[in-house]
BANU-391225 format. One record per residue (C-alpha): x, y, z. Coordinates in steps of 0.5 Angstrom, whole numbers, plus 500, padded with zeros to 3 digits. Layout:
  east  north   up
     X      Y    Z
...
END
This chain:
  east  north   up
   553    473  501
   546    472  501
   545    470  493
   537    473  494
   535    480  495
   530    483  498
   524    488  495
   524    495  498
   518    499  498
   516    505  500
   509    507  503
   507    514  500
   501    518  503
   499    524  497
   497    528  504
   501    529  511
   501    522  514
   506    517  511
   510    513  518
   508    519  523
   503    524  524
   508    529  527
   512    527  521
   509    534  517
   511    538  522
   518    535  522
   524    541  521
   526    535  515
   518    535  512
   520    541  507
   517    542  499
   509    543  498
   504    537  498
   500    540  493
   506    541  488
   509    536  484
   516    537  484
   515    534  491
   513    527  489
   518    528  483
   523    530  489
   521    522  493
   521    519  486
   528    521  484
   530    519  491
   527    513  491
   530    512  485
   537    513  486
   536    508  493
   534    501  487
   528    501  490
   522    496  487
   515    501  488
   514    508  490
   506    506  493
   502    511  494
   496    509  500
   489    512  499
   482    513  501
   475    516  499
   474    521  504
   476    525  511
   474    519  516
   470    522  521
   469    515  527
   472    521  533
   467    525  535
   462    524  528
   466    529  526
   472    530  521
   475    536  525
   481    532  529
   483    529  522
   483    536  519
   486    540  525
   492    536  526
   494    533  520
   492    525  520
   491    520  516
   485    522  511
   486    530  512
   489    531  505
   489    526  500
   491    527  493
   488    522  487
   494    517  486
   494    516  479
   495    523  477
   500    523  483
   504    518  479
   503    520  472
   509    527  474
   513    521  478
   513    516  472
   516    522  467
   521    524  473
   523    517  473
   526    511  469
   526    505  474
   521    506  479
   515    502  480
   508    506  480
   503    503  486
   497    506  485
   491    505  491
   484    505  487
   478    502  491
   473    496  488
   468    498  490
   467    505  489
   470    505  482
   468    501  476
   472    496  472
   472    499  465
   475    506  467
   481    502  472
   482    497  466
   483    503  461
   487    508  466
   492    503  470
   493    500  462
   495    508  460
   500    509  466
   503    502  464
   504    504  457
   506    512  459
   511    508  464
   514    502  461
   512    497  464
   512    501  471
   504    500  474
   501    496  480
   495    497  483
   493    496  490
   486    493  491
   482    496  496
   475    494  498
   474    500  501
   470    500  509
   468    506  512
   461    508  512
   464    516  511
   466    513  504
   460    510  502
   456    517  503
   461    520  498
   458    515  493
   451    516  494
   451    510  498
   446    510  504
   451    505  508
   457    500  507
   457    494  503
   458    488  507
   464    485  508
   462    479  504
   459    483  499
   465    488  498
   470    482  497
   465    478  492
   464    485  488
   472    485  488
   473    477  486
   469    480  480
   471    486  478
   479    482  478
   476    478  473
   473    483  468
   479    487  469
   483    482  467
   479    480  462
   480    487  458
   487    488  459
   487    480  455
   482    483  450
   487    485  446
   492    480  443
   500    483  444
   501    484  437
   494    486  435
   497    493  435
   500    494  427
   501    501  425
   503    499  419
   502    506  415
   503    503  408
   498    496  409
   495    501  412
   493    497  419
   493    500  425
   490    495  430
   488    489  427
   480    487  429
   481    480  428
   486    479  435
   481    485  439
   476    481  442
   469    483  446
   469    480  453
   461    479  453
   461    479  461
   454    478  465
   454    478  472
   452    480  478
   456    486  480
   458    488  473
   455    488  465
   462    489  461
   461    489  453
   469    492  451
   473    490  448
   478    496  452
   480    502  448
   488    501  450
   491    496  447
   494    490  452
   499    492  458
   507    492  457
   507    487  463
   500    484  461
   496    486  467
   499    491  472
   503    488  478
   497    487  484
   498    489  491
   492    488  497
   493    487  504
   487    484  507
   489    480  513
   482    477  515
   481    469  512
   477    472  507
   482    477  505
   487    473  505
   484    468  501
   484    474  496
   490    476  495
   493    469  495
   489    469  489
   489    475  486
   496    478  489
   503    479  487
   505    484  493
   502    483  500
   502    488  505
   502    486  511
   503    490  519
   505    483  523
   509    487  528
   513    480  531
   518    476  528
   513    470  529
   506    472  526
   510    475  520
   512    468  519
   506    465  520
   501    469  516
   507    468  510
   507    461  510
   499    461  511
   499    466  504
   503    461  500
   499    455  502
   493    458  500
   497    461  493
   497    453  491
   491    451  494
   490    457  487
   494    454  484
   499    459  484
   507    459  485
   508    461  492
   514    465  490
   510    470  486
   508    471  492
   511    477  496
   510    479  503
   512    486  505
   511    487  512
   510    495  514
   516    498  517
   516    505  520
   525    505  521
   527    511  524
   535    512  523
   540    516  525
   549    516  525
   548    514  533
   544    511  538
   542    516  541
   541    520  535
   535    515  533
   532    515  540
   533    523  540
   528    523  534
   524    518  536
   522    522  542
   522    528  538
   516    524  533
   513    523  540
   511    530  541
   510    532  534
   504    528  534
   497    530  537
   494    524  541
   487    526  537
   491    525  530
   493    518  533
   486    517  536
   482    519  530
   485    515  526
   485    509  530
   477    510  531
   477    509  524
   481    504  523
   477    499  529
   470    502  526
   469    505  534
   468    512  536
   474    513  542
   472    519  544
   466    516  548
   471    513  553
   475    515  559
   481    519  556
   485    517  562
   483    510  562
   485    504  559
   479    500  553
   474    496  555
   474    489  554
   467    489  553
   464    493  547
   456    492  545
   457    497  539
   454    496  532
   459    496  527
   465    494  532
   471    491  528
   475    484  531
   481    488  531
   478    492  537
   479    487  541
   486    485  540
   487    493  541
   483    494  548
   487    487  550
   494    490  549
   492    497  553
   490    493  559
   496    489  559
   501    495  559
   496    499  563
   496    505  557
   491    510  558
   487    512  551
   490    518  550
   497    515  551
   495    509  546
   493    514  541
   500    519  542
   503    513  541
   499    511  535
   500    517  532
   508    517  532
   508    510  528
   505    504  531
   511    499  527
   517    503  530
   518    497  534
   525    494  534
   528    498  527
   530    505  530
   537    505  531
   544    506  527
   544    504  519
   547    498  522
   542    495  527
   536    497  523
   539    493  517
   540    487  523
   533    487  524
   531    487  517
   536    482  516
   534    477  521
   526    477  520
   529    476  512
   532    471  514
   528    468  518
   523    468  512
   518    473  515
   518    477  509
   520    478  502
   522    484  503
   520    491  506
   514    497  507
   518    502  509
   513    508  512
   517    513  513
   516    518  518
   517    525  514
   518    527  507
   524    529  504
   529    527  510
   527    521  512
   528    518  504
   534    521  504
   536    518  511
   534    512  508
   537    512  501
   544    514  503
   545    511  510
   540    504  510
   541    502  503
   548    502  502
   548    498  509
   544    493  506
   548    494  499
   554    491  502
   552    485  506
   549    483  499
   542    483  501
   540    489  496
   541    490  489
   546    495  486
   543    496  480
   535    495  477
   535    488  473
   530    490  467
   525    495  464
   519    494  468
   516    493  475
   516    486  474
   523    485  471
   525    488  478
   521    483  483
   522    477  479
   516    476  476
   514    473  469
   510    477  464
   503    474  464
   502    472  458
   495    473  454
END
């Protein structure tokens, strides 16, 4: 039996996408989005399946890349067609659970260092010790529009910006000393000023007096999740991290991009063991084989290659509905904006001789299915051999719809990884840290 386990994590969206973009039209896909017994639902089977996070992913508008219009979003249901806030989201989880991880996606960029400072702090404390903050920089023009912007900040400008927002976080979290807070009624002291401090910090993206009005965190500063996959990013979250993110689809690039992360943590000075890399996984799991193929299918037609394709559009910063629907993608594109990984997605369609709409249907029915589709058995297999072989540290589960694919996660896969002693039976401490084996930081 192997003596390490591995972290599972789940990928929730606060709207109807999630693994599959035909997910929300599953018969299995039942409760309202908008209530919140529906995530409390999820939370408690999380739960009730030892997982380490329930990580909900976020975005600040409805993209519009295809078409310039947001209607195939809307229409079928796609990434950003409904999004409710996360941090509310996570406050009903958090009272209907005791052990859960808490992720929360809030964008550096569009928000300021005080108020995420003060509101991660208050769901750490209301949780006990259960919070984590997913650091995006945000990179669609569509966002920036929301926030009277005129244009996106540069990639290298987003990332600076972010850089500075970490360190003043930090710095207020760490304004107040962990036993500043007294409440002593007799003396009386309820905080004692001398162990709160102002942070004074002057820079060029923020000018922050503090000290933050919360006291210190119970894990110290909540756990740091990112997903940035470029150089830049991945220097980012080798400095800041805790949780990475990442969508590898192969065994060998997993174990590279890991063991890159962990060179460039020590080059931070960091233990690369902080360090915990969750490739995103979208299993589809049945009693059969065949099962699992028949669902599989079924997925495949639940999603409108439109909902695929606006959504691809807007991951790559390309318009799609300007080519050929029949066809495969140029190799050559002389657009503004274009983003490296169209490159690598127009590659791959002339290599398979997949036309747009048919990558889009594809997209759409849960790009990382590859290879983790099949019985309890061989999805635990798999998992186990990209574990193994040191690819991961554990997994994003981006499960297809809502309850059911939890259930079918949580009471097939899970015991599965239980007994061949991959996977806890029991949480191992009080808060998120506890359960990723992570120190609390000290101040």
């Amino acid at each position: 039996m192997s003596q390490k386990k591995l972290h599972l994590a789940a990928f929730v969206s606060a709207g109807p996408v999630s693994g599959s973009h035909g997910g929300w039209r599953h018969p299995r896909a039942e409760g309202d989005l908008l209530s919140a017994s529906y995530y409390q639902n999820i939370g408690r089977l999380l739960e009730e399946g030892r997982f380490d996070l329930l990580f909900i992913a976020d975005i600040v508008a409805i993209p519009d890349t295809l078409g310039g219009s947001p209607e195939s979003q809307l229409r079928y249901g796609a990434l950003g067609a409904l999004r409710l806030d996360p941090l509310t989201v996570l406050s009903f989880v958090a009272a209907a659970t005791k052990h859960l991880g808490l992720g929360a996606t809030i964008s550096t960029t569009y928000t300021q260092p005080y108020s995420l400072a003060r509101a991660m702090a208050t769901l750490d404390h209301l949780s006990g010790g259960r919070a984590a903050w997913n650091i995006v920089t945000s990179f669609q023009e569509s966002e920036a529009r929301n926030f009277g912007l005129t244009e996106q900040l540069s990639r290298d400008e987003r990332y600076a910006r972010a850089d500075e927002f970490l360190e003043v976080t930090v710095r207020l979290w760490d304004s107040w000393r962990d036993d500043a807070l007294v409440r002593d009624p007799k003396a009386p002291l309820f905080a004692d000023p001398t162990r709160v401090r102002r942070i004074d910090h002057a820079g060029r993206w923020f000018n922050v007096r503090g000290p933050l009005n919360v006291s210190r965190p119970p894990q110290g500063h909540p756990v740091f999740i990112q997903a940035g996959a470029s150089d830049r990013g991945r220097d980012f979250a080798a400095r800041w991290a805790e949780i990475i993110f990442v969508t590898p689809g192969l065994i060998d690039v997993a174990i590279e991009f890991r063991n890159d992360l962990r060179s460039r943590a020590a080059r931070f000075g960091r233990d690369p063991d902080s360090l915990k890399v969750l490739p995103g996984i979208a299993p589809v799991i049945a009693d059969t084989e065949n099962a699992a193929k028949a669902l599989c299918d079924e997925l495949y037609e639940l999603a409108h290659p439109n909902a695929g394709l606006s959504t691809l559009s807007y991951h790559l910063g390309v318009d799609l509905s300007l080519f050929p629907q029949d066809q495969v993608l140029p190799e050559n594109l002389d657009v503004p904006g274009v983003q490296g990984h169209y490159r690598e997605v127009a590659e791959l369609t002339r290599r398979s001789g997949v036309s747009l709409a048919e990558l889009g249907q594809r997209y759409g029915a849960g790009r990382t299915t590859i290879g983790f589709t099949g019985t309890p058995g061989t999805v635990a297999d798999r998992m186990q051999e990209w574990f193994e072989a040191g690819a991961c540290d554990g997994f994003m589960l981006q499960i297809p719809y809502f309850p059911g694919g939890v259930e079918d996660v949580v009471h097939l896969l899970v015991p599965e990884l239980q007994r061949r002693g991959l996977f806890r039976t029991e949480y191992n401490g009080a808060t998120l840290r506890d359960t990723l084996g992570l120190a609390r930081l000290a101040n």
